[in-house]
N, C-alpha and C positions, 0 to 999 in steps of 0.2 A: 366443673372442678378446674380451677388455677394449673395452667401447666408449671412443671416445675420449673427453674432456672438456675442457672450457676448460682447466684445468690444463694439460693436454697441449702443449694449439694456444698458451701462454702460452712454457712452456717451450719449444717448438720454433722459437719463432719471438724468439724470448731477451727478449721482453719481458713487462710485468705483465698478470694476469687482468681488469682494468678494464679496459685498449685494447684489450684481446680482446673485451669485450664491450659496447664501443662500437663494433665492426666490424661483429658479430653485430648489434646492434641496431639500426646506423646512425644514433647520436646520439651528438652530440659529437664532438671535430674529433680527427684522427689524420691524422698526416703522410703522404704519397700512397708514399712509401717503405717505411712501416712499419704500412700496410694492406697494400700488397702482397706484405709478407711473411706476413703472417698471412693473405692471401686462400688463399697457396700450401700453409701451416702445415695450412690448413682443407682444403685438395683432397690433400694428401698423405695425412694421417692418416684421408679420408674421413669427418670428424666432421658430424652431422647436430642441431641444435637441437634439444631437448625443448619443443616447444612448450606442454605443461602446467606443465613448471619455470618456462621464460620469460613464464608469464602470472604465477604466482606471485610475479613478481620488477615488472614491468612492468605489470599489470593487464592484457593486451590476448596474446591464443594466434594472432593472426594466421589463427583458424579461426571458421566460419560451421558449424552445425549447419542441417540440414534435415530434414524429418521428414514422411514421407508415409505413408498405411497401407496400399500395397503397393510391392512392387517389379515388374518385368520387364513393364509393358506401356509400351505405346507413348508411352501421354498421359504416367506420368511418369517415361518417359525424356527425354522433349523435355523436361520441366519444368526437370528436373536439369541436363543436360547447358545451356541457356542461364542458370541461374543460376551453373553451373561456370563459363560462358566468362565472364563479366561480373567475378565474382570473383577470376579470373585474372588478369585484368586489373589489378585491382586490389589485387592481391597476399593475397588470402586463399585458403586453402585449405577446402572442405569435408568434411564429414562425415557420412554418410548415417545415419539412424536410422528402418527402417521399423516401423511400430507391429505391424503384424500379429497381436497377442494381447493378452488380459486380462494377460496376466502380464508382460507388456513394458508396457503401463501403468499397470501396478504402478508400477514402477521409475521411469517417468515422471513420475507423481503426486507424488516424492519432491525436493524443492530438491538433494539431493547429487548426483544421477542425472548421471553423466559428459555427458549430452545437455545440460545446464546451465554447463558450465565453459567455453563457449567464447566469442567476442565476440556471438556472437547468435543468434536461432534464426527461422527460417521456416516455418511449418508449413504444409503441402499440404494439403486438403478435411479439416482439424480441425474436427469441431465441439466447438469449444471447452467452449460452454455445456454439454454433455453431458458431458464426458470428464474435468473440473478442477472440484471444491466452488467454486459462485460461477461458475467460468466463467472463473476467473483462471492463466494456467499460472504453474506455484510456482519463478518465477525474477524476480530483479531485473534480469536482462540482456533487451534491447530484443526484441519477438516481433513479426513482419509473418506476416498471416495470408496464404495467397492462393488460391484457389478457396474461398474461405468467407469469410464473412461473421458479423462479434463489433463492439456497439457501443464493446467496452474495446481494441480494437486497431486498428494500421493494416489496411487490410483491402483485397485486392486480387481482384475476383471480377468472375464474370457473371451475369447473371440466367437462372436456367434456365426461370423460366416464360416469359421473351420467346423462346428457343429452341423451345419449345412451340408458340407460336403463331406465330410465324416458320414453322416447318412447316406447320401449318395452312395458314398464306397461302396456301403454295407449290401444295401438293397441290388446294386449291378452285380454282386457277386450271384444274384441268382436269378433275375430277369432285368430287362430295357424296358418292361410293360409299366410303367410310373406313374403315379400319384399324389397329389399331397392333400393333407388337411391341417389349415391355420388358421390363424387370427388375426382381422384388419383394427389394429390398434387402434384408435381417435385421434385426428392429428390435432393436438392440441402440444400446450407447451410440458406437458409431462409425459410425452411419448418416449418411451427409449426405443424403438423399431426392432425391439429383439426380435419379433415375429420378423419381421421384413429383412434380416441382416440373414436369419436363419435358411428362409426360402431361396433368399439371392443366392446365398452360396451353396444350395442345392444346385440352381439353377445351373451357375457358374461350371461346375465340374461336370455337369453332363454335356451342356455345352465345348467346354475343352474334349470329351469323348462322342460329339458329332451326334449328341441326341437333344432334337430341342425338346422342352414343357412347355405343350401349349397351355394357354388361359384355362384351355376348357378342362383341362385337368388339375386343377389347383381349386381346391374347396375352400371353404371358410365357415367358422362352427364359432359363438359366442361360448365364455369360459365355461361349460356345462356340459354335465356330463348328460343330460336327456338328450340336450342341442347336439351334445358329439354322435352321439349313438343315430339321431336323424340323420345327419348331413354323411354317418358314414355307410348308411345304408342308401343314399343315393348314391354315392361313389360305387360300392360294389353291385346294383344293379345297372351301372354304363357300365362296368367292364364284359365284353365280351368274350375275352380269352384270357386265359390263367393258364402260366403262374402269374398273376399282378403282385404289385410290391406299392406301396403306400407308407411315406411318410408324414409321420402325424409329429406337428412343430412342439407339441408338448406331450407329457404320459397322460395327462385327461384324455387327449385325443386320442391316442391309444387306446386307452381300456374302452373308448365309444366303438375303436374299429373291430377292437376282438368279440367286444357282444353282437356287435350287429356282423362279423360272420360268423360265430355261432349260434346264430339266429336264425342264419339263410343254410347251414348247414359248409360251409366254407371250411377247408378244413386251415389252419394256422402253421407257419413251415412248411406247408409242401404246393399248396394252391395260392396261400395270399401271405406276402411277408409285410412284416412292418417295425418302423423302426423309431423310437419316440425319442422324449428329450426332458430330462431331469431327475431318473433314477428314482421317484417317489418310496415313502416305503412301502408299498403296497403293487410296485410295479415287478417285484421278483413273484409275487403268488400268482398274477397271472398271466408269466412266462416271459413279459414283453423286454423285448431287445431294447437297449435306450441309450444315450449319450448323457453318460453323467457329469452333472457341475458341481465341483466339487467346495460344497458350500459352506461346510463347517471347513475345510482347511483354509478359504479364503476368509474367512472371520475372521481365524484365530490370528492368521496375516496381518490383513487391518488394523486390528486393536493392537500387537503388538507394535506396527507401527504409530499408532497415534500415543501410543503412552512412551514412545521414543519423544517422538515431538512432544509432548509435554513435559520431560525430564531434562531433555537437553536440548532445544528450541533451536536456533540456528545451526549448534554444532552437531545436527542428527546431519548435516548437508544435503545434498538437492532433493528436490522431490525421488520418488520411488514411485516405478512403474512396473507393477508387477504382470503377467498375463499367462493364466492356467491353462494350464492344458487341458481339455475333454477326455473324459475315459469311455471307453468305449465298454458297454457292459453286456454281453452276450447271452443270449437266452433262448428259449425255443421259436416266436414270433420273427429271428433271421439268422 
């Protein structure tokens, strides 16, 4: 079946293709009689905007692009989902673009790339500098970074070495017996080294408190929660003496360390503490202690900025650097 077109919603509604798309567009004045003929013209025939025509014509697709380098976990479903609700709001639609390969950044690298034709784009843990010649992504349309950090864009992030050492704190509040369990990222050009920023600044504060982390205490678990639950029942069968304390760089790692010491009979809070990192929802049920990032308020951050930049373009002034602070969220695990 023929998609409908202005023509159509012109003709049926017995007047010209211009008041039809002053209706569509909501600019410019049309009689409250002869919009609501054409509201009906538009629900009868079912006709639906092309928003890539309508920017062509308007400058403006009433679409926001996002671009993150995976899909289906938790952190950037939260991400999405309050950048959707805020955009709803305010009448843009999104468009999800996850990177996930060399050859989808191909595509990316290129100014034509459908990820560039919308009013603006977001990018989720981009490291820019790595991914774009120069460091610049290849669009004249406004880009808000947010879990990363670029001196050429607004930039919406946390510090993951303060989450490092934020864990630290927490953990010497009840033993120097230390551990961790993390992730050796792929050094490829989509690395953002959260893992590695995370453990450093573990490292770092214990160091300033005259305790080094050798090698031989620092694990490493692929993102899985069976892989965590392994790797963290070897850690608890080295330790010899308890209390230990074990920081796990993300809440996967966590819920691996809590089964595997109630596994070994380990008791949580008084023999082994631990302390994660990203609040999951599911990390209050099973007690664990975590450094949260606060992900929906740096969304809603971002998008408001980028809909600055696109309303008022040079006069929104300099870039914006914004950086969250960690919450420290307390539980029975420390």
């Amino acid at each position: 079946m023929k998609k409908p077109t202005i023509k159509d919603i012109a003709k049926k509604a017995g007047v010209g293709i211009g008041t039809v798309s002053r209706v569509i567009n909501n600019s410019g004045y049309v009689a409250e009689e002869t919009r609501k003929r054409i509201e009906a013209a538009i629900e009868e025939l079912g006709y639906q905007p092309d928003p890539t025509a309508r920017g062509l014509v308007s400058g403006s697709t009433g679409m926001i692009s996002i671009v993150v380098p995976m899909i289906r976990t938790e952190f950037y479903d939260r991400l999405v989902e309050a950048i959707d609700d805020f955009l709803a709001v305010n009448s843009y639609d999104t468009v999800i673009f996850p990177l996930l390969s060399k050859r989808r950044l191909q595509r990316f690298s290129s100014r034509s790339a459908f990820l560039y034709r919308t009013d603006g784009i977001i990018m989720a843990s981009m490291p820019v500098h790595k991914l774009f010649e120069n460091g610049e992504v290849p669009t004249d349309r406004p880009v808000v970074l947010i879990d990363m950090y670029s001196n050429k864009y607004d930039s919406i992030y946390i510090d993951n070495l303060e989450i490092g050492k934020l864990a630290a704190n927490i953990l010497l509040e009840h033993t120097s017996n230390l551990y961790v369990l993390t992730f050796i990222e792929p050094e490829t050009v989509f690395t953002s080294d959260v893992f590695k920023k995370r453990v450093s600044g573990f490292q770092k504060l214990l160091r300033d408190r005259g305790i080094e982390l050798t090698n031989s205490r620092i694990f490493h678990s692929e993102l899985d929660l069976h892989y965590a639950f392994s790797q963290a029942m070897q850690i608890l069968k080295k330790i010899k003496k308890f209390p230990a304390g074990i920081f796990a760089a993300c809440d996967l790692f966590g819920y691996g360390i809590i089964l595997a010491a109630k596994n070994l009979g380990i008791e949580i809070g008084k023999d082994l503490f631990v302390v994660g990192v990203d609040d999951q929802s599911w990390s209050e049920d099973i007690g664990l202690t975590t450094i949260r990032q606060p992900v929906e308020e740096m969304s809603t951050m971002a998008t408001e900025i980028l809909l600055h930049r696109i309303t008022k373009g040079k006069a929104y002034g300099k870039q914006k650097r914004v950086n969250f602070d960690p919450i420290i969220i307390r539980r029975a695990s420390a």
